[in-house]
C-alpha positions in Angstrom: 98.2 63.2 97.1 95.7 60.6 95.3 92.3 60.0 96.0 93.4 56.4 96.6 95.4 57.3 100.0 94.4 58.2 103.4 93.8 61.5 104.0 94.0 63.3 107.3 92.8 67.1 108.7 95.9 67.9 108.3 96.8 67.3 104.7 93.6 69.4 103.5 94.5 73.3 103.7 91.9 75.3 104.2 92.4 79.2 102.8 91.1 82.0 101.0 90.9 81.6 96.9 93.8 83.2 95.2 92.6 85.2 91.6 95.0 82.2 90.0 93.2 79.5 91.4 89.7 80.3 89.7 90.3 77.9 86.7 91.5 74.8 89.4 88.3 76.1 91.4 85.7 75.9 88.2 87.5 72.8 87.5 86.7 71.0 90.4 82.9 72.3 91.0 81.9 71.0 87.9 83.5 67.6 88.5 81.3 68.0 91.7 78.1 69.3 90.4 78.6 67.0 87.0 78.3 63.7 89.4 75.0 64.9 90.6 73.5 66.6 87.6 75.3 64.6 84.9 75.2 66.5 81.4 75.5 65.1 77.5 78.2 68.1 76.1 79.6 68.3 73.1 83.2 69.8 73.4 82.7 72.6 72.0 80.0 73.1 75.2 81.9 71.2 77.8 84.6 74.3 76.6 82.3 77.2 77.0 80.0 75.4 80.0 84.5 75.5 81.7 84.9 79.2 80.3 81.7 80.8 82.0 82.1 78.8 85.0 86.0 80.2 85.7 84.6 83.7 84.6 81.6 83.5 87.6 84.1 82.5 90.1 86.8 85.1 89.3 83.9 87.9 89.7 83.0 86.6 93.1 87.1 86.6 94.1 86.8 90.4 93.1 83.5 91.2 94.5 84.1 89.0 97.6 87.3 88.3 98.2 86.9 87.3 102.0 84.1 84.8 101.1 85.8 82.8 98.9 87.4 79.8 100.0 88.7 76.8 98.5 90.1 73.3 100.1 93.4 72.4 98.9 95.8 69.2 99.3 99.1 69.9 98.3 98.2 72.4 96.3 95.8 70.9 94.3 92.4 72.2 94.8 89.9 70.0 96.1 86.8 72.3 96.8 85.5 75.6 96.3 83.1 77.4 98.9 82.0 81.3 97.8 79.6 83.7 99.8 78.4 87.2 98.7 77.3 90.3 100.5 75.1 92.7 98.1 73.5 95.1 99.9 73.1 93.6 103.2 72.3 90.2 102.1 74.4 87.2 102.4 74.2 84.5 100.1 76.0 80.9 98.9 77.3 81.3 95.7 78.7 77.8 94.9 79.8 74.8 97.5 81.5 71.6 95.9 83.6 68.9 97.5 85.3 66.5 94.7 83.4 63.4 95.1 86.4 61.4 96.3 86.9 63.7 99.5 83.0 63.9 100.7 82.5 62.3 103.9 85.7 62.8 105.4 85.1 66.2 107.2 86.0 68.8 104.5 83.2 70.2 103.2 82.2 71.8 106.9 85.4 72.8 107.6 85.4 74.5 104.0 81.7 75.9 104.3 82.1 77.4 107.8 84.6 80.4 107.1 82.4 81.1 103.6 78.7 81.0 105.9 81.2 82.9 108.7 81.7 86.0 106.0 78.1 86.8 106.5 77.6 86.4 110.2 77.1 90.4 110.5 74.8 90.8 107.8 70.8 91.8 108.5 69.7 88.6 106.4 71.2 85.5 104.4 69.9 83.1 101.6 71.2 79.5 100.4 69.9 77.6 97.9 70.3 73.8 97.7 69.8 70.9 95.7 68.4 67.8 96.7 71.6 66.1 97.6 71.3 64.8 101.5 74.6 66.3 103.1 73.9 69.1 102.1 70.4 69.4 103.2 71.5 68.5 106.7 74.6 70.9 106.4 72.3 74.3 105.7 69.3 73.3 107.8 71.9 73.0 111.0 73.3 76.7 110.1 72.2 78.4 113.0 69.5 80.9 112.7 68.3 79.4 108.9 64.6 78.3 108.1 63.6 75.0 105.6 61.7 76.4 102.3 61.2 73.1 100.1 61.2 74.2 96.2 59.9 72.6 93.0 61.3 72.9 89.6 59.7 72.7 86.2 60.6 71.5 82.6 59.7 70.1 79.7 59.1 71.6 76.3 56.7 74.9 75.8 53.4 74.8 74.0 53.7 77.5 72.5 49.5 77.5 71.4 48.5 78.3 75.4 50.8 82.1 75.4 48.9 85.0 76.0 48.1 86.3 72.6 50.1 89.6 73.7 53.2 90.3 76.3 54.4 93.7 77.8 58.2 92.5 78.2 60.8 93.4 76.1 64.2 92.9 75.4 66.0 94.6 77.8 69.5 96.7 78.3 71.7 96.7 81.5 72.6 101.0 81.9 69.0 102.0 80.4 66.7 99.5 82.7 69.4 100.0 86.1 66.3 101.2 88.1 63.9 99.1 86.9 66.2 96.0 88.2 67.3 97.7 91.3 63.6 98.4 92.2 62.4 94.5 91.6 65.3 93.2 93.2 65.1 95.0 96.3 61.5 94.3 96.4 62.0 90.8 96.4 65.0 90.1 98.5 66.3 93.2 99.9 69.2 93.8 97.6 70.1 94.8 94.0 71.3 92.2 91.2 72.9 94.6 89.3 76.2 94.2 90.1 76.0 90.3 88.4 74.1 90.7 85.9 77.3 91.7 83.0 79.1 88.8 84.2 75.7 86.3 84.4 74.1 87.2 81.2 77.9 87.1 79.3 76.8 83.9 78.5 76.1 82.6 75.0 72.3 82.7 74.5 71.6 84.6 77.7 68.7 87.6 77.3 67.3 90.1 79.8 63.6 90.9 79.4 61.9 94.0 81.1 58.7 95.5 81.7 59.7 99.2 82.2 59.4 100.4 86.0 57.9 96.2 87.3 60.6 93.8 86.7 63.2 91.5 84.6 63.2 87.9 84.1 67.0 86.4 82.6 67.3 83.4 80.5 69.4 81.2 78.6 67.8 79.8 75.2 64.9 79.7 76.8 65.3 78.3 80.5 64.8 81.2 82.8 67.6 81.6 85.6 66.2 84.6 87.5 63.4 86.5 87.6 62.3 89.5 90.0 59.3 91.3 89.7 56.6 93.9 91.6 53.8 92.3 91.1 52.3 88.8 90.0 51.4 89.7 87.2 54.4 91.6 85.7 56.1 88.4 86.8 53.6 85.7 84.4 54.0 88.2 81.8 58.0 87.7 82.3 57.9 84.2 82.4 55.9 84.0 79.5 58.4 86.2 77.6 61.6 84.1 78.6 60.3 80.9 77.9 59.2 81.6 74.7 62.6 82.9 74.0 64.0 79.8 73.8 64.2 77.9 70.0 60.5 76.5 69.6 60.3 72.1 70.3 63.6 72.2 72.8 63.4 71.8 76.5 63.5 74.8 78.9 63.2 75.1 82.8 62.9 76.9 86.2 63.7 75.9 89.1 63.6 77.2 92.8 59.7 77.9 92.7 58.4 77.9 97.0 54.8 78.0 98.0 54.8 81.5 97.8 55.0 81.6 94.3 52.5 79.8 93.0 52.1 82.4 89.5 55.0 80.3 88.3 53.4 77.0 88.7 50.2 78.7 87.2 52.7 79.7 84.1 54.8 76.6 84.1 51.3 74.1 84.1 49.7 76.0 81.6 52.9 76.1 79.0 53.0 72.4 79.5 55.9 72.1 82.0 56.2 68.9 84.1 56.9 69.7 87.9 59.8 68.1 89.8 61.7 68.1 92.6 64.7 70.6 93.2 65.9 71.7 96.6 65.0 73.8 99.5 65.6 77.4 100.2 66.8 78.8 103.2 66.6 81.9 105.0 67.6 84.1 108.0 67.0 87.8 109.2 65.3 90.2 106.4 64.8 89.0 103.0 62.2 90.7 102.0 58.7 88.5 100.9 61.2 86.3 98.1 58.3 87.0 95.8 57.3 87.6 93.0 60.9 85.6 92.5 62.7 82.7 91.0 66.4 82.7 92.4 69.7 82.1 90.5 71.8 79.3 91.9 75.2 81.6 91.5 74.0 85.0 92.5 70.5 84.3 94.7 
């Protein structure tokens, strides 16, 4: 079946993700995602941006095989819909509809059985990005509170750093407690278990200030950051952004009012503020601070 046709409840099959499917499933989120946050790739990136992407999806189906869920016509995959458990916490992991089949009932017949995986859980997490529907889908998810979030970017001046940091490079096995304890500080569960398959990227690097928290980037934009106190988390910031190569563009995103140390870094580096999403909540997360979120793993 085309896009061009009519399609009915009927034709759309809604049912768990199969390990094969993770490539048809990556496929069709970035078609999604790329329509809202369109991208200038060279091949050579669009490749890698399509490796990474099946890679995160196939470790959620292993992690989580009961919260991943993908909308299928004929066989063809249409949307993907995966929800994690670590340690108590639920969280959304990815939604996407292919823009051709939005508005025709599909994405909340896909979400429901993902947001359903968590239902027992003591606390839950989504992350959203501005797009309308899906504001209105996660604030109607019952027992979920609105947290609006900002984002910044632009490029680092790199004349306003501290003259000195604390963080350092850091190592999965040797800094395990350090990221455990920061994690579950911040939102009640460990990141651990994510963290091979979200810093497998090229240009990803973990910093660490022994025994107060990590920060992860990607040539310099930071996607997750935990931390004990305020100020281990600046100096973190501070240390991933500059890890980026000097004069290119880096950002954050995901920064609530309760964070305002990362707005504090962000202005004084140079960064321009803009809007990003909302964040919402149920049940025990912990104070979701010191804390920037990832998008994939929360």
């Amino acid at each position: 079946m085309t896009a061009g046709e009519a399609v009915h409840a009927e034709d759309v099959t809604i049912r768990e993700l199969a390990p094969e499917e993770c490539a048809d499933a990556a496929a069709a989120a970035r078609v999604s995602l790329g329509a809202l946050y369109p991208e200038e790739l060279t091949p050579e990136q669009d490749a890698m941006h399509g490796v990474h992407a099946t890679r995160r999806i196939a470790h959620v189906q292993r992690t989580d095989p009961g919260g991943a869920w993908v909308a299928a016509i004929d066989g063809r995959v249409i949307g993907v819909a995966l929800g994690i458990i670590r340690e108590g916490i639920w969280g959304l992991s990815l939604f996407a509809v292919l823009p051709e089949f939005q508005g025709l009932g599909i994405g909340s017949r896909l979400y429901a059985p993902a947001l359903a995986y968590g239902a027992d859980e003591r606390g839950g997490i989504i992350l959203s990005t501005m797009h309308p529907a899906a504001l209105r889908r996660y604030a109607r998810s019952p027992g979920f509170r609105l947290l609006p979030m900002l984002g910044l970017e632009g490029v680092v001046d790199r004349r306003r750093a501290p003259s000195s940091l604390r963080c350092r490079p850091g190592d999965l096995d040797a800094d395990a407690t350090t990221i455990d304890a920061a994690s579950r500080h911040v939102r009640g569960a460990s990141h651990l278990r994510d963290l091979p398959t979200h810093l497998g990227r090229p240009g990803a690097t973990l910093h660490v200030i022994d025994g107060e928290g990590f920060a992860c980037a990607s040539d310099g934009s930071v996607s997750l950051l935990a931390a004990l106190t305020e100020a281990a988390a600046e100096d973190l910031l501070w240390g991933a952004l500059l890890s980026g190569p000097p004069g290119e563009k880096v950002n954050f995103h995901f920064v609530t009012a309760s964070n305002q140390w990362a707005f504090r870094v962000g202005l004084e580096a140079g960064l321009a503020i803009e809007d990003w999403g909302a964040l919402f909540v149920r049940g025990e997360v912990g104070p979701l601070a010191p804390y920037l979120p990832n998008g994939t793993y929360l």
